[in-house]
N, C-alpha and C positions, 0 to 999 in steps of 0.2 A: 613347688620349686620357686625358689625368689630369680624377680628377672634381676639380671648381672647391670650393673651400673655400666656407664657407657665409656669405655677406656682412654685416656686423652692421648693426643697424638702433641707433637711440638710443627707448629705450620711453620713455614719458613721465617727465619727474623731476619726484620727488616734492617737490623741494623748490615745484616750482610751485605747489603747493595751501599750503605756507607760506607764500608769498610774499601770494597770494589773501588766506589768513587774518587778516595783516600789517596790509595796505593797507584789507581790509575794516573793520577793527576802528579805524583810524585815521578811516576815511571817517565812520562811525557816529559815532565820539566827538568830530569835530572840533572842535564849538560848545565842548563843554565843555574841551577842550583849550586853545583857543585865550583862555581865560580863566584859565588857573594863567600865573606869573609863569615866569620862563625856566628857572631850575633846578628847578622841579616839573612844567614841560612835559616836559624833557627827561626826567626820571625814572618820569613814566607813559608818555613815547613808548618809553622803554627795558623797562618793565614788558611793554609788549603784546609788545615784539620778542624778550623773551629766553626764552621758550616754544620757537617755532620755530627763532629763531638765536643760541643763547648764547655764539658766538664771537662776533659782531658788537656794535655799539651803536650807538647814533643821537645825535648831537650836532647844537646847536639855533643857528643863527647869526640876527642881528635880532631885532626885538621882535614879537609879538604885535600886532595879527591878520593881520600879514605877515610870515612868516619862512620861511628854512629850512632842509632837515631835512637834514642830513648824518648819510651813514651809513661809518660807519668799521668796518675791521678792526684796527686799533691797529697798521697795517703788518706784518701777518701775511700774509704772499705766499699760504699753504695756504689761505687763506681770502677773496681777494679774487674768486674768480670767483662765492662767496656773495652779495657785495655789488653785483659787477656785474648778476646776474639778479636780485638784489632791488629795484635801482633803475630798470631797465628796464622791472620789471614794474608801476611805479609809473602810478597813473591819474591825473588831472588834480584835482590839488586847489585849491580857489578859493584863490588868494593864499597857495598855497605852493609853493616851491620845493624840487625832490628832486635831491641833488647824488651823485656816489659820489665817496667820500675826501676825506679835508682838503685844503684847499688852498693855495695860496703865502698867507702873510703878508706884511706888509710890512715894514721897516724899525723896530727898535725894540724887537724882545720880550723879555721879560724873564721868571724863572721866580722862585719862592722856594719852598724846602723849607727847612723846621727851621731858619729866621733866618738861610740863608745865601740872597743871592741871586745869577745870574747873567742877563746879558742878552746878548742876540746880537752888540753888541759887544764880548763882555771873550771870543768864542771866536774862534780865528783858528783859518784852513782852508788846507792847499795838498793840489793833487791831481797826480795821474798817472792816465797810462790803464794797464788791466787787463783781458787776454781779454775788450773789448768791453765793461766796465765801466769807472768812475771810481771809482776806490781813492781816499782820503781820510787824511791827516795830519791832528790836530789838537791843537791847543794852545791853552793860553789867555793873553788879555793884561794879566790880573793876578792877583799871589799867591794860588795856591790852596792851605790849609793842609794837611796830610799827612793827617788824620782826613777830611777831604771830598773827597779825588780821585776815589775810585769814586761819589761823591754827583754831583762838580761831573761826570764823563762821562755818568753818565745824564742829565744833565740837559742836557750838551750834545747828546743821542741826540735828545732829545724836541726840542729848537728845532729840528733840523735836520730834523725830521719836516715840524713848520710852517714853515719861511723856505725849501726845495723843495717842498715838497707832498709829502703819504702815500704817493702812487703813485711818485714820481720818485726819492723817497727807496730805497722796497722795491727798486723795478725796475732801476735806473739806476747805484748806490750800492755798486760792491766792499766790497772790507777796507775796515776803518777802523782806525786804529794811531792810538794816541796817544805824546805826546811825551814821556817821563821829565822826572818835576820837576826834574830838576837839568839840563836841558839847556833850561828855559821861556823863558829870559831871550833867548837866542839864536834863537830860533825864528821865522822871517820872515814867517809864513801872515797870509792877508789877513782882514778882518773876515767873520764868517758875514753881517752884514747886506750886503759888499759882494759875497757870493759868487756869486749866483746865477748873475750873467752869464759871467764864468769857466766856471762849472758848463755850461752850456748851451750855451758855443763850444766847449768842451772834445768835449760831444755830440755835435753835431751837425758843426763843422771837423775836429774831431783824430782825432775815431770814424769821423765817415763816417753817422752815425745819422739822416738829416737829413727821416726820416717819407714823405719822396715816394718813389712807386710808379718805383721802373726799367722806362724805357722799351726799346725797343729789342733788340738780342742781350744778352743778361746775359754776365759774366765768370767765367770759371769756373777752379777750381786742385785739380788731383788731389794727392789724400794718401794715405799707407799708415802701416799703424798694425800695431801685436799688441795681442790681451789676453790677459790671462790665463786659463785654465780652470781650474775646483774641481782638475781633476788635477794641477794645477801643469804642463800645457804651456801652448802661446801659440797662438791662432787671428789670424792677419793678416786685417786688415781694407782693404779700398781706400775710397776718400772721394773725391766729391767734391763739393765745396763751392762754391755758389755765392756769388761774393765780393757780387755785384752788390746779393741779399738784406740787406747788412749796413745797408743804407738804412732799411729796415723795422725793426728791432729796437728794441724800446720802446715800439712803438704798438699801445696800449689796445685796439683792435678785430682785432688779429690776435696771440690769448692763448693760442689752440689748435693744437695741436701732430695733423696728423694724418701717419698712417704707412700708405704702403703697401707691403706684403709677397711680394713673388714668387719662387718657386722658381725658379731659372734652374741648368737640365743641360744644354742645347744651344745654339751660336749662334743658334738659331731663338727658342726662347725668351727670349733675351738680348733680341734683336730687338723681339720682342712686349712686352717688359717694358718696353723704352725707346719705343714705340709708346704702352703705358697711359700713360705718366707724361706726355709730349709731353699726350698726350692732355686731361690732367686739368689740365695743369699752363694748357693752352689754356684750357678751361672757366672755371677760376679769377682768370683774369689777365684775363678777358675786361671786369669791371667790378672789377676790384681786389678778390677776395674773397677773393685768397688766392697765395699764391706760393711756389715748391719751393725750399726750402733747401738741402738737400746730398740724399747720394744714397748709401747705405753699401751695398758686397758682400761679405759673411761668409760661408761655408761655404756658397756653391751659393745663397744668398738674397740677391737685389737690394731692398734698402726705400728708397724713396721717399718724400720726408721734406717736407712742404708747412707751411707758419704760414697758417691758416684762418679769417675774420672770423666764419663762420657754421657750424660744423658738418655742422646734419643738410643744408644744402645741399650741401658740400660731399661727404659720405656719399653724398646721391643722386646726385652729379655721377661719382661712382668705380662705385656702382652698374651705371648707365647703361652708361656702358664696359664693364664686365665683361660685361655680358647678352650684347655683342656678340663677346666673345671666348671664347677656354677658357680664360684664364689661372687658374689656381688663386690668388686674389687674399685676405692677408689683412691687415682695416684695423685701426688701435689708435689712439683718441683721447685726449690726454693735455691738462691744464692749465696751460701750459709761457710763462708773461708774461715771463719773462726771457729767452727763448729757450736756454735753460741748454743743450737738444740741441744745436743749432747753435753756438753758441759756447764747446763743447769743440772744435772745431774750426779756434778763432780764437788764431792766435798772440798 
């Protein structure tokens, strides 16, 4: 009998005593908070937070003694699961409101740096789909001088942060290519303030991304693949891919990538491996907490590939299973909002 590999547990994170710290310090100074004008609220809300989280920042939406507090990673994907357990871990503050990431603007916006200005209509947008994303063309609808093109793209980077929102932006948002000035004149892309809806048929019709839990028997398509080794040979990989999953991609609460790990040397074990996964995959799906992506066989190891709303549930739900088998089972949690594992997978 092989002894079972030793099943990992999640120890408390630390960042939750930051978060405590945060919200503590917010709670205490509220009064006097809520008395600085909006750019010195926001500037002491950002003083308390940049101790604990100095990737982060907190941006301040309405006025005083009702407002609220958004908290941003400036569309930094490596840093957005900071922002979700800091806002989660938010208490009830009288007459304010705790949001995570910026969110959709509306029609109209406009930027100025160094006396050039651009607004949401002088940028025009045309998309294509991409491995599961929306790639992005962009150009704009009037002369931009040769010294401001790298000006005028950043500054189309940041409207399109706000006219999709933070998140849709980071998560959703392939390549983005822009148009050579000498081809601007021609260039047919529709207004970024008209884009949204585009954007989001684009999503949800042309992807397939359309947030609802598949019911049912899901759909599934075997792949084979190589890679390469340090040695410079190749290890074939078999796949398979649940298409059915592509439904779920991009949704906020399923960010976590868990993996599990089995040794399979006999049809027995192959057996018991596709046993755990059934297995888990039942537990998860049971209140939508989680659903198995694909499923890769490398060198004698079958992993089991799940997008998970809750972790250490999930963890104890794979637990469980294991107590009752011998499988030698190993799990690996990753922070995966793009589903970037799955959709190397996606033509």
């Amino acid at each position: 009998m092989k002894e079972a590999l030793p099943m990992p547990t999640l120890d408390a994170d630390p960042r939750s005593a930051a978060c405590a710290s945060f919200w503590q310090a917010v709670s205490s100074q509220l009064d006097s908070l809520r008395a600085l004008p909006g750019r010195e609220l926001m500037e002491a809300l950002n003083g308390l937070l940049e101790p604990s989280f100095p990737k982060l920042a907190v941006e301040v939406a309405g006025d005083s003694p009702a407002f609220t507090l958004v908290v941003t990673a400036h569309g930094s994907v490596e840093d957005f699961d900071d922002v979700m357990m800091l806002v989660q871990s938010a208490p009830a503050l009288p007459r304010v409101e705790v949001e995570a990431f910026r969110q959709r603007m509306g029609k109209g916006f406009s930027i100025r740096m160094d006396d050039f200005e651009l607004s949401s209509a002088d940028v025009l947008v045309k998309h294509e789909r991409y491995k599961g994303l929306v790639a992005l063309e962009i150009g704009f609808a009037k002369p931009i001088p040769m010294d401001m093109q790298d000006q005028a793209r950043h500054m189309s980077l940041i409207m399109l942060d706000h006219i999709l929102g933070e998140y849709d932006t980071a998560i959703k948002v392939g390549p983005v290519d822009y148009v050579d000035a000498g081809e601007q004149a021609a260039f047919d892309g529709v207004p970024l303030d008209d884009f949204v809806p585009l954007f989001d048929s684009c999503w949800r019709e042309e992807l397939g991304h359309t947030g609802l839990f598949p019911v049912g028997e899901h759909a599934w398509s075997a792949l084979s693949a190589t890679r390469d080794t340090e040695d410079g040979g190749e290890v074939e990989l078999i796949v398979m891919r649940n298409d059915s999953a592509a439904a779920l991609v991009g949704r906020a609460d399923l960010c976590h990538r868990l993996s599990a790990a089995v040794p399979v040397e006999s049809g027995e074990e192959l057996e018991e491996a596709r046993l755990f996964g059934d297995q888990l995959t039942a537990l998860l799906q049971t209140h939508e907490d989680g659903c198995c992506t694909h499923v890769v066989l490398e060198e004698g190891v079958r992993t089991i590939n799940f997008h998970v709303a809750q972790p250490e549930a999930a963890i104890a739900h794979a637990q469980s299973i294991q107590e009752n088998s011998e499988l030698p089972v190993r799990l690996d949690l990753a922070f995966d909002p793009t589903w970037n594992s799955y959709r190397t997978w996606v033509g």
